[in-house]
Jmol script that loads the backbone (N, CA, C; Angstrom):
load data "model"
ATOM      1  N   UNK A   1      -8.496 -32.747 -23.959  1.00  0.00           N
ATOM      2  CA  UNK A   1      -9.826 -32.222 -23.724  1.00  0.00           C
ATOM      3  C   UNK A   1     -10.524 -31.937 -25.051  1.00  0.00           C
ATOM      4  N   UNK A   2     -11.600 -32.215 -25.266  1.00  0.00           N
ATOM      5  CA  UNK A   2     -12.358 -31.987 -25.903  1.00  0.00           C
ATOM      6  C   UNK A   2     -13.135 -30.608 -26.460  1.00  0.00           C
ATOM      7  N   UNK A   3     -13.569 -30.019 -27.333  1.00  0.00           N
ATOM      8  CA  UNK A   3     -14.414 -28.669 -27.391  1.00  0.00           C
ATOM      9  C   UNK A   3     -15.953 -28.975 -27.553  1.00  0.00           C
ATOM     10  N   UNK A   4     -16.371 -27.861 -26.895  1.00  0.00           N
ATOM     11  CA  UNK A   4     -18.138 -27.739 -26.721  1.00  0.00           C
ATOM     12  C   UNK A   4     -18.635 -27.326 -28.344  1.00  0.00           C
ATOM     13  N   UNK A   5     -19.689 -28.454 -28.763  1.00  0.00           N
ATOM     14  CA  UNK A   5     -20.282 -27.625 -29.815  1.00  0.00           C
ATOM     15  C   UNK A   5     -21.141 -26.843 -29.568  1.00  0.00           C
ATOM     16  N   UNK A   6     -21.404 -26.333 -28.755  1.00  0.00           N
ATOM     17  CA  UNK A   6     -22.443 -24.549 -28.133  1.00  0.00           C
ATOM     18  C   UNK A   6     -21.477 -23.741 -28.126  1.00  0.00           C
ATOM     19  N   UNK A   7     -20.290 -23.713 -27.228  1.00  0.00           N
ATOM     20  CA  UNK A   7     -19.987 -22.717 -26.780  1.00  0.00           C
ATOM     21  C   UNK A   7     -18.424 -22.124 -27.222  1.00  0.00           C
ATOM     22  N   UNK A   8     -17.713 -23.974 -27.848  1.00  0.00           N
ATOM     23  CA  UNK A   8     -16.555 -23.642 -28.115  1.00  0.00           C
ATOM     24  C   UNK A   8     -15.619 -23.548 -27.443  1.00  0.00           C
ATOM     25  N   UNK A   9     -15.778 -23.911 -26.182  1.00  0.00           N
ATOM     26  CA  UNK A   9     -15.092 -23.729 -25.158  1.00  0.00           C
ATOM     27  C   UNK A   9     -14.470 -25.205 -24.647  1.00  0.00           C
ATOM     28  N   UNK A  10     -13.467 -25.607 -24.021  1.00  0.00           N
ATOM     29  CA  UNK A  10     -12.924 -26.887 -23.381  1.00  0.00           C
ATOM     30  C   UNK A  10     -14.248 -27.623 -22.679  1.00  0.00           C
ATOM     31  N   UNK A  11     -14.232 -28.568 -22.718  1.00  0.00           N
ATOM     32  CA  UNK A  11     -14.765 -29.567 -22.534  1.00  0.00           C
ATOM     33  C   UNK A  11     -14.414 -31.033 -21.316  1.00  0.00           C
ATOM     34  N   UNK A  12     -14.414 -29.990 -19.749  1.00  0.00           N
ATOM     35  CA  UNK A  12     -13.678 -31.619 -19.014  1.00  0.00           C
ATOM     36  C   UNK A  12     -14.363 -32.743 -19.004  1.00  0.00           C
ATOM     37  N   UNK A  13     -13.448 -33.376 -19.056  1.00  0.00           N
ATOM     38  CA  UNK A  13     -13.743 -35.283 -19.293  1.00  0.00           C
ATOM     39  C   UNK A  13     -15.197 -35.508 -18.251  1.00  0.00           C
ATOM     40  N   UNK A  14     -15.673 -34.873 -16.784  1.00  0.00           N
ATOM     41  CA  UNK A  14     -16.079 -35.041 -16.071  1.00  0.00           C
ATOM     42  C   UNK A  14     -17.643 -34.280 -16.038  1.00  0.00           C
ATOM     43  N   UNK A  15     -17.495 -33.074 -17.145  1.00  0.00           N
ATOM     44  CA  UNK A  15     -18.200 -32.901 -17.326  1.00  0.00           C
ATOM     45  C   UNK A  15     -18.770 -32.581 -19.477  1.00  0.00           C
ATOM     46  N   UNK A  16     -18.727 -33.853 -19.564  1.00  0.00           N
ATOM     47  CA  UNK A  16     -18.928 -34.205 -21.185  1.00  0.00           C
ATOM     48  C   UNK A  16     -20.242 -35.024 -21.272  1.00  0.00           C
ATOM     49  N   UNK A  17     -21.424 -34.006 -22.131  1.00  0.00           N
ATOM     50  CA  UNK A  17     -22.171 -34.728 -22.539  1.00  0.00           C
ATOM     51  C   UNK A  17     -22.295 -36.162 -23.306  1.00  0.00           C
ATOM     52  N   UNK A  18     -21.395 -35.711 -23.953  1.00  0.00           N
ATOM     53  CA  UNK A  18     -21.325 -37.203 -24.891  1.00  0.00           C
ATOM     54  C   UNK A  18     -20.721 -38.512 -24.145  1.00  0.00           C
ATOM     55  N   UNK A  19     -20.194 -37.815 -22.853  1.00  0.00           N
ATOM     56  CA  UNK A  19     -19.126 -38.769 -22.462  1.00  0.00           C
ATOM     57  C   UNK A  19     -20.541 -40.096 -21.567  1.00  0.00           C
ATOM     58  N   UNK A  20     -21.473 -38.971 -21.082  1.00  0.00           N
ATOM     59  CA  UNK A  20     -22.262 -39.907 -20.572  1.00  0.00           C
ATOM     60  C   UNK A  20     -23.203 -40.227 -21.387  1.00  0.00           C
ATOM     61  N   UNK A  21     -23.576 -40.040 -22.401  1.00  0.00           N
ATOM     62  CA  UNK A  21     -24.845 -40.495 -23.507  1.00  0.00           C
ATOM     63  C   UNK A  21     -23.858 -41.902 -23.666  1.00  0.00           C
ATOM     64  N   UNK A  22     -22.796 -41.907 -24.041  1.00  0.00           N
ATOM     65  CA  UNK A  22     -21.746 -43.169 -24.281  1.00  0.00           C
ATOM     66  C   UNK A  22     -22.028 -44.436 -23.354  1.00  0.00           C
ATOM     67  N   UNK A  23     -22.173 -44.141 -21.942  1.00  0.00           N
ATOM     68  CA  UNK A  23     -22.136 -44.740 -20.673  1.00  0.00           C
ATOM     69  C   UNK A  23     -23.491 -45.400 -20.866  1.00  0.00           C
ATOM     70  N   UNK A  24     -24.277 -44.433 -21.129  1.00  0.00           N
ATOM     71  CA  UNK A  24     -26.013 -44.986 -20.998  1.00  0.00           C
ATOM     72  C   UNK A  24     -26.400 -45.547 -22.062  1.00  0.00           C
ATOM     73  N   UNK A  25     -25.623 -45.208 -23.236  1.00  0.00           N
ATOM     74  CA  UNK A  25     -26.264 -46.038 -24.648  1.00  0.00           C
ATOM     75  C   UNK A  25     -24.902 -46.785 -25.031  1.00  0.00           C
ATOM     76  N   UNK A  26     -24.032 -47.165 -24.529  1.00  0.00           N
ATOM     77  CA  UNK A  26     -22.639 -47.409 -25.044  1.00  0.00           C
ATOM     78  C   UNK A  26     -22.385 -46.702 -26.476  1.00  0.00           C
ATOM     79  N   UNK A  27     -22.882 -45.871 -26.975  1.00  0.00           N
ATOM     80  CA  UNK A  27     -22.373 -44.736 -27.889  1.00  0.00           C
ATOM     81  C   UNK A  27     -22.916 -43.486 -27.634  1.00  0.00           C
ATOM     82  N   UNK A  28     -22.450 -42.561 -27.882  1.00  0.00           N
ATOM     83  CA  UNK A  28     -22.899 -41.169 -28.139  1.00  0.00           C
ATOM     84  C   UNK A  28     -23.698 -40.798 -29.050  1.00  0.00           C
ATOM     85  N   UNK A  29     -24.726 -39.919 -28.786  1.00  0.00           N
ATOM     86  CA  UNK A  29     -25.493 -39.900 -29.436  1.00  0.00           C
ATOM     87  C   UNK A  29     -25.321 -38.208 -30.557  1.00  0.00           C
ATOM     88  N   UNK A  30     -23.858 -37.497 -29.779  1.00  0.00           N
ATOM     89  CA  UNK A  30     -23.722 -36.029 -30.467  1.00  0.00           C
ATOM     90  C   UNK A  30     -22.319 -36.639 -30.986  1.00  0.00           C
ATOM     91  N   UNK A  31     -21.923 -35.627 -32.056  1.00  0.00           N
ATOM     92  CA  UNK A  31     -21.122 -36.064 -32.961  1.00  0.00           C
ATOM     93  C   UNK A  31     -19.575 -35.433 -32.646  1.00  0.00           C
ATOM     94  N   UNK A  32     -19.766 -34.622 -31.060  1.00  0.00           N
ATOM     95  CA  UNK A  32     -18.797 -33.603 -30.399  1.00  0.00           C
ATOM     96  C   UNK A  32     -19.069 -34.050 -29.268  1.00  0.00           C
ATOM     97  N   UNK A  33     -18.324 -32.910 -28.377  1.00  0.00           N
ATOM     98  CA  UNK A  33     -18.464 -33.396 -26.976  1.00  0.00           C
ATOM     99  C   UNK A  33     -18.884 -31.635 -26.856  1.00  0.00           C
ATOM    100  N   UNK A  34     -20.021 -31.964 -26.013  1.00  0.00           N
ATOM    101  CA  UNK A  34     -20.581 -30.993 -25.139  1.00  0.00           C
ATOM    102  C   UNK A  34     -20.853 -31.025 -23.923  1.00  0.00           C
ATOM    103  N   UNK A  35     -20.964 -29.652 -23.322  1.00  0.00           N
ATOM    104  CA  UNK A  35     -21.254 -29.663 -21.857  1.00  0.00           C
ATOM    105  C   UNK A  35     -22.287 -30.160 -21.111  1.00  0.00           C
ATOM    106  N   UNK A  36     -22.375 -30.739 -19.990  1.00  0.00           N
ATOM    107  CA  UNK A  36     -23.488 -31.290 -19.198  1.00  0.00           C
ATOM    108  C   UNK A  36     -23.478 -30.495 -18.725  1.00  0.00           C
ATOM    109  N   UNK A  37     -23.241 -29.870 -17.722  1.00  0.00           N
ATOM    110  CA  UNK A  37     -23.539 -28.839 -16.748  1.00  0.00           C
ATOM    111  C   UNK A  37     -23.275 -27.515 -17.025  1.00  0.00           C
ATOM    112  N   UNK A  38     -24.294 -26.409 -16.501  1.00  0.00           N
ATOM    113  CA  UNK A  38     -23.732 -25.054 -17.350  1.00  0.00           C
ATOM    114  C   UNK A  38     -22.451 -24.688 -16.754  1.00  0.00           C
ATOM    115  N   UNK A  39     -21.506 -23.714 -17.414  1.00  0.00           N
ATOM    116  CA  UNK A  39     -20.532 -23.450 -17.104  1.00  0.00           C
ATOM    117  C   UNK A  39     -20.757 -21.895 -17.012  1.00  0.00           C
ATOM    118  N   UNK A  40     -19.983 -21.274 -15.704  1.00  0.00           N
ATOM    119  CA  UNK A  40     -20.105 -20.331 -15.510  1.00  0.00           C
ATOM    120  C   UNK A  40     -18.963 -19.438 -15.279  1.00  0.00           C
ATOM    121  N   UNK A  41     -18.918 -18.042 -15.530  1.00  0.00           N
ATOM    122  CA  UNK A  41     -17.374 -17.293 -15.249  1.00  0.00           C
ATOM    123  C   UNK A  41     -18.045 -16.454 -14.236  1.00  0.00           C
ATOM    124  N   UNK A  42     -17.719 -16.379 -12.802  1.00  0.00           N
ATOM    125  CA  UNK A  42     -18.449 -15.676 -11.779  1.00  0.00           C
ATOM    126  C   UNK A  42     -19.482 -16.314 -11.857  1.00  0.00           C
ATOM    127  N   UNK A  43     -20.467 -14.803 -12.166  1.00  0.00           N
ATOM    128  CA  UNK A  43     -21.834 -15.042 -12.242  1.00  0.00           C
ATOM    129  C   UNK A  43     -22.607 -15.315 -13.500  1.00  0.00           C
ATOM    130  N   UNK A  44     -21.831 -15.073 -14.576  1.00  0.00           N
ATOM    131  CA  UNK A  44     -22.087 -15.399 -16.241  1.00  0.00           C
ATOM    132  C   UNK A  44     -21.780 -16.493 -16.604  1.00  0.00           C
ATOM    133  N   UNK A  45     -23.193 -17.121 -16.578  1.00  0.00           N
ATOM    134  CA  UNK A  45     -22.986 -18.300 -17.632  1.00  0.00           C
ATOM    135  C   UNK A  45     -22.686 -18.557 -18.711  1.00  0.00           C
ATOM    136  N   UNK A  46     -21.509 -18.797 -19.342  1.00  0.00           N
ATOM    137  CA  UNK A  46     -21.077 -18.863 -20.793  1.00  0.00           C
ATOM    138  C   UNK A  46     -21.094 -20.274 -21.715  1.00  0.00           C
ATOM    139  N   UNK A  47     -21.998 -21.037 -21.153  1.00  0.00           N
ATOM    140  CA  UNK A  47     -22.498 -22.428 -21.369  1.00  0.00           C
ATOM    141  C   UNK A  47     -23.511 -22.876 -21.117  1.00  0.00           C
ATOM    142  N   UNK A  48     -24.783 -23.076 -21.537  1.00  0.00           N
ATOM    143  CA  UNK A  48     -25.786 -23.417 -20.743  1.00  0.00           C
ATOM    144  C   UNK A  48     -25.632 -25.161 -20.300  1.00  0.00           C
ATOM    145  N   UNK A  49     -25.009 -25.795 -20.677  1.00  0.00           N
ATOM    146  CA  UNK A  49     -24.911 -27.001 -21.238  1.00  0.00           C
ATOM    147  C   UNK A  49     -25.942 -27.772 -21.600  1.00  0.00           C
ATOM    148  N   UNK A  50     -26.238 -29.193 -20.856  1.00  0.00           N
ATOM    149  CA  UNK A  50     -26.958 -29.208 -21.651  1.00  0.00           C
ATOM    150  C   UNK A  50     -28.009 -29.954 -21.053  1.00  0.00           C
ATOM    151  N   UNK A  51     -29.343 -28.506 -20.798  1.00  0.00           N
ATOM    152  CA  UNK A  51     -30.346 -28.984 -19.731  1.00  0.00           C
ATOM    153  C   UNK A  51     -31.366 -30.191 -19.922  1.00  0.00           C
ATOM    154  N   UNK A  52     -31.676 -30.642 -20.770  1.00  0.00           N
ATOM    155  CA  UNK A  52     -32.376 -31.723 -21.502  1.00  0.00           C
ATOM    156  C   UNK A  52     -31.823 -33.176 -20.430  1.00  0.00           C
ATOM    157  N   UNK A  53     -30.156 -33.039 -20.585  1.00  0.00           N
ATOM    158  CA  UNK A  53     -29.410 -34.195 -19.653  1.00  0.00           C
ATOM    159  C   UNK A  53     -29.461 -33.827 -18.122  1.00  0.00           C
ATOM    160  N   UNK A  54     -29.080 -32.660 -18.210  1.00  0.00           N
ATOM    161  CA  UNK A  54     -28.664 -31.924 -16.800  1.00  0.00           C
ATOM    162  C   UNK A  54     -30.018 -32.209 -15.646  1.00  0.00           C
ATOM    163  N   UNK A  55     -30.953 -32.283 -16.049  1.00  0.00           N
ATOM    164  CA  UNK A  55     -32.685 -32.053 -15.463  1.00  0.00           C
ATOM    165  C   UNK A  55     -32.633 -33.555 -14.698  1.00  0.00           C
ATOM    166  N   UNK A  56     -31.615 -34.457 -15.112  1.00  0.00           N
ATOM    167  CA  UNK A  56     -32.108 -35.618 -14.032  1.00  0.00           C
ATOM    168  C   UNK A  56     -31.040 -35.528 -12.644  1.00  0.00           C
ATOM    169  N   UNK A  57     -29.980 -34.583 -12.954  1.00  0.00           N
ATOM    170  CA  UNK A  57     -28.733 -35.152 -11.725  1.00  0.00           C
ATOM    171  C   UNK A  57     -29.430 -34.148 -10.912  1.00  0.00           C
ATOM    172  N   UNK A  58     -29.067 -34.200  -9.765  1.00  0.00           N
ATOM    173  CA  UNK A  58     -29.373 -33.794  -8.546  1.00  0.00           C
ATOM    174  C   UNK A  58     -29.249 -32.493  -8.330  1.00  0.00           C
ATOM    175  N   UNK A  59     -30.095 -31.511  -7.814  1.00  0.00           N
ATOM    176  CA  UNK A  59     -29.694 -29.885  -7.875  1.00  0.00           C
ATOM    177  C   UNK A  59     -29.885 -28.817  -8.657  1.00  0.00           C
ATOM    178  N   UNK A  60     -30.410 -30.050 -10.070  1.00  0.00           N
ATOM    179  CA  UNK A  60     -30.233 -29.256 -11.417  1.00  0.00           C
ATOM    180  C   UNK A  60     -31.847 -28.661 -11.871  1.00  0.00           C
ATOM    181  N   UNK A  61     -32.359 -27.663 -12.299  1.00  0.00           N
ATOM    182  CA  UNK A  61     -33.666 -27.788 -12.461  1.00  0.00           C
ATOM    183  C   UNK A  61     -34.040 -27.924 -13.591  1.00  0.00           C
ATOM    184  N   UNK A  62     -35.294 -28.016 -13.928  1.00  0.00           N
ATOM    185  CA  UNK A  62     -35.837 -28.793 -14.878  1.00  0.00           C
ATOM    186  C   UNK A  62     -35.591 -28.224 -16.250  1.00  0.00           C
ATOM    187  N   UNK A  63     -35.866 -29.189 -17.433  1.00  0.00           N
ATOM    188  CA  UNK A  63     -35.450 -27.783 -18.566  1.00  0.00           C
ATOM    189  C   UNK A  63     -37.249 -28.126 -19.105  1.00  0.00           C
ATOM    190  N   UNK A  64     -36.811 -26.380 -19.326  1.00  0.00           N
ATOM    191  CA  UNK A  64     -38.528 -25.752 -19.562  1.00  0.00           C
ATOM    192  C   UNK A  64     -38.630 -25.891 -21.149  1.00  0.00           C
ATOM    193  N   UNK A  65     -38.027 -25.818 -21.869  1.00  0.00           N
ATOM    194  CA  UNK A  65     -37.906 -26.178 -22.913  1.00  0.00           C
ATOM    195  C   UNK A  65     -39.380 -27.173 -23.929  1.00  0.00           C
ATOM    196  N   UNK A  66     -39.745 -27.091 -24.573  1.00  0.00           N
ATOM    197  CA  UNK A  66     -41.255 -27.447 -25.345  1.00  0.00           C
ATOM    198  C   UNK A  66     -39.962 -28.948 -25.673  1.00  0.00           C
ATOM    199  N   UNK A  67     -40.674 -30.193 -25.761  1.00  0.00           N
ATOM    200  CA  UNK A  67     -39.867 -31.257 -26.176  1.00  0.00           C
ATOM    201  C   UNK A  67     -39.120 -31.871 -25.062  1.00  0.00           C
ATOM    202  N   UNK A  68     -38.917 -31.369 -24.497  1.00  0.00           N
ATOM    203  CA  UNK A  68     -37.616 -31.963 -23.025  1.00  0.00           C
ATOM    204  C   UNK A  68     -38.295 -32.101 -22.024  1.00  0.00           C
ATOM    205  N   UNK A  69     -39.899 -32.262 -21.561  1.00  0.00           N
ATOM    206  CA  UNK A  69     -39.953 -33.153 -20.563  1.00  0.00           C
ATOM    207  C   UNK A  69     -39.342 -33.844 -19.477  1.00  0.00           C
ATOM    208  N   UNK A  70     -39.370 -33.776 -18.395  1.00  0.00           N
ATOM    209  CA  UNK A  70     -38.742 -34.419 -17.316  1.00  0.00           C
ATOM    210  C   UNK A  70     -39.502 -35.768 -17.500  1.00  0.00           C
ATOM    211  N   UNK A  71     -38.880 -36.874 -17.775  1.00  0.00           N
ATOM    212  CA  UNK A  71     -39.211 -38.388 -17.243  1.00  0.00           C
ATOM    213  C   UNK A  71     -38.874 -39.211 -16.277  1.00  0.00           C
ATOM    214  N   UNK A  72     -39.543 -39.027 -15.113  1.00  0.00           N
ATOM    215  CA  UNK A  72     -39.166 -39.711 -14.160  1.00  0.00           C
ATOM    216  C   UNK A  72     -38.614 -40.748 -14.322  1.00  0.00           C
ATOM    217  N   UNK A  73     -38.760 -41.940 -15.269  1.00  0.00           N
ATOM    218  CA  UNK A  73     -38.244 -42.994 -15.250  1.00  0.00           C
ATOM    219  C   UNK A  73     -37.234 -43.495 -15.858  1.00  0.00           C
ATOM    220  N   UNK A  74     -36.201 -41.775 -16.205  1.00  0.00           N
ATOM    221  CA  UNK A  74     -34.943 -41.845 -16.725  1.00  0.00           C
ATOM    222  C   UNK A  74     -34.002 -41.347 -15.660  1.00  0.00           C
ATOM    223  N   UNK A  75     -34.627 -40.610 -14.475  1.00  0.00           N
ATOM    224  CA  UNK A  75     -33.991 -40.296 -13.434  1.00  0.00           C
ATOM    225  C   UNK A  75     -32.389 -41.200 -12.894  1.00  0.00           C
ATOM    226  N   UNK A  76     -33.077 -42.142 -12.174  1.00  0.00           N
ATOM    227  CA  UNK A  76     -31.521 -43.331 -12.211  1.00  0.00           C
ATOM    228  C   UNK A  76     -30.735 -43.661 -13.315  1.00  0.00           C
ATOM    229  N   UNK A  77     -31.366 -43.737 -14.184  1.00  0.00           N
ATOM    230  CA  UNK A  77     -29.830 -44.238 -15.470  1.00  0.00           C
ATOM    231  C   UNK A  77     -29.240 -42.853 -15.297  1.00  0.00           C
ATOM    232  N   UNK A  78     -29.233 -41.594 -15.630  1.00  0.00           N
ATOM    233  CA  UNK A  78     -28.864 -40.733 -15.950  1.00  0.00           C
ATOM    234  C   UNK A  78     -27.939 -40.166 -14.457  1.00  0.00           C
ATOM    235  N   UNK A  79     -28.343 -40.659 -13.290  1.00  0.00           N
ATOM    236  CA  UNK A  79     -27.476 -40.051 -12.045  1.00  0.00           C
ATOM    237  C   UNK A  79     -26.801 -41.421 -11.865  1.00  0.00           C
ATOM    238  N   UNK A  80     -26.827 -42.533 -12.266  1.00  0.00           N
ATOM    239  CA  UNK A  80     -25.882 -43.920 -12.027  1.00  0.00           C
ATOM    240  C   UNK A  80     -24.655 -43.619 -12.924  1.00  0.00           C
ATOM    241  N   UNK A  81     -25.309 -43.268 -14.305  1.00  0.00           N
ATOM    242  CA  UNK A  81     -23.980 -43.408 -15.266  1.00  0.00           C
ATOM    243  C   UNK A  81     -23.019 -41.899 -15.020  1.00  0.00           C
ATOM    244  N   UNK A  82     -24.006 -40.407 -14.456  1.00  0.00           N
ATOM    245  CA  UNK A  82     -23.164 -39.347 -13.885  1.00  0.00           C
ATOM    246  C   UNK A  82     -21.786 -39.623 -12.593  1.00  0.00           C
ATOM    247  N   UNK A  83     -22.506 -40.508 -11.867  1.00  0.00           N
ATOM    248  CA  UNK A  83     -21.646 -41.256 -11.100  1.00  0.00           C
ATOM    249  C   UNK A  83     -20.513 -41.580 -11.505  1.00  0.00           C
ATOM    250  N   UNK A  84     -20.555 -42.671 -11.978  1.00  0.00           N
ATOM    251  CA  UNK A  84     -19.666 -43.572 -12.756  1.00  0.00           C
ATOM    252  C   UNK A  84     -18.655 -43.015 -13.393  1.00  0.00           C
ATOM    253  N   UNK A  85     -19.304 -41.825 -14.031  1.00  0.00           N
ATOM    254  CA  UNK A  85     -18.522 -40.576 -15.352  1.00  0.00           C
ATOM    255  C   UNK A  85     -17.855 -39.982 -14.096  1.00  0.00           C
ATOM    256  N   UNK A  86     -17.797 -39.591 -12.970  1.00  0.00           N
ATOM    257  CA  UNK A  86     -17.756 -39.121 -11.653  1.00  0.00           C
ATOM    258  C   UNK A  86     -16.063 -40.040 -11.249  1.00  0.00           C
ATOM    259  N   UNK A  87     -16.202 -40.807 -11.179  1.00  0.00           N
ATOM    260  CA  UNK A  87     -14.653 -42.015 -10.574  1.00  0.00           C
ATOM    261  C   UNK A  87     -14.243 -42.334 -11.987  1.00  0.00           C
ATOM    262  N   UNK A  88     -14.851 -42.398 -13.024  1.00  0.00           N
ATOM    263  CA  UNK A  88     -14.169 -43.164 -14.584  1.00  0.00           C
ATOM    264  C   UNK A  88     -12.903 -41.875 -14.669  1.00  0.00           C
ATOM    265  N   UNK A  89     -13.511 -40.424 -14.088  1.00  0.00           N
ATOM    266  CA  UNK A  89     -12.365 -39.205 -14.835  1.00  0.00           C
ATOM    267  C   UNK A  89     -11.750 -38.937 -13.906  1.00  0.00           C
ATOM    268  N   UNK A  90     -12.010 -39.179 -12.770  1.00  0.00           N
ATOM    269  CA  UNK A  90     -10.946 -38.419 -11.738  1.00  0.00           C
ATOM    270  C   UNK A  90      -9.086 -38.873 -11.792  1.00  0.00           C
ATOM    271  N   UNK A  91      -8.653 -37.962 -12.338  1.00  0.00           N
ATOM    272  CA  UNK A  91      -7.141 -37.768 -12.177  1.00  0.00           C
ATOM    273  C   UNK A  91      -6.546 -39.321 -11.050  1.00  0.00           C
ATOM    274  N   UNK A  92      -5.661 -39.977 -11.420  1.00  0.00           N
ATOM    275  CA  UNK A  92      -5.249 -40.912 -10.835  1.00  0.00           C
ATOM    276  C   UNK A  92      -4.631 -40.764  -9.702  1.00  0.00           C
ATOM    277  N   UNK A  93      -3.937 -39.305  -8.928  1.00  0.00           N
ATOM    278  CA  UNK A  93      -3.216 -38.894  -7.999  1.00  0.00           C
ATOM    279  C   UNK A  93      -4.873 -38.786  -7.005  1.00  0.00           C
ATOM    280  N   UNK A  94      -6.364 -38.747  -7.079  1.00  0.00           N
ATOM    281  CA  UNK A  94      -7.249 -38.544  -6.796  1.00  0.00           C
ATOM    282  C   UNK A  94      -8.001 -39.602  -6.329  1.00  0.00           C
ATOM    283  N   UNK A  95      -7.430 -40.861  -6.454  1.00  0.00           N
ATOM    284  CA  UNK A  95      -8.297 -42.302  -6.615  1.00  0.00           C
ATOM    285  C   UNK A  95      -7.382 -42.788  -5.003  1.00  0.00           C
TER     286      UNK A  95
END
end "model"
wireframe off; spacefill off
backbone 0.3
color backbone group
């Protein structure tokens, strides 16, 4: 497993930023692996991950952020290759 450069924390294969920037650009575009989705202990989020990516998969809301724009017409690459990142990590006793 990998570590978060935000938070410092483990990093699953399933949920790795870099793992899907890789998928969609065949390289990564961060120089670590960070979180896609925030990570939470209970009710404390101790990760925001990383809403910029997170804003196209399904459920996720938008990031308000000045610069990060929602583009509709990045919507599908970004929930095709989440997919994909989705069956590429699942544990082989799981398939």
């Amino acid at each position: 497993m990998n570590i978060c450069s935000k938070c410092g924390r483990e990093v699953p294969r399933d949920n790795d930023c870099a793992r899907l920037e890789a998928m969609i650009n065949s390289e990564s575009i961060f120089g670590s692996s960070r979180h896609l989705l925030p990570v939470k202990e209970g009710d404390v989020v101790i990760c925001e991950g990383s809403p910029s990516r997170a804003q196209y998969l399904s459920g996720q809301p938008r990031d308000q952020r000045a610069g990060y724009q929602y583009q509709p017409h990045l919507e599908d690459t970004y929930r095709a290759a989440y997919k994909s990142m989705q069956v590429v990590t699942k544990p082989s006793d799981e398939t």
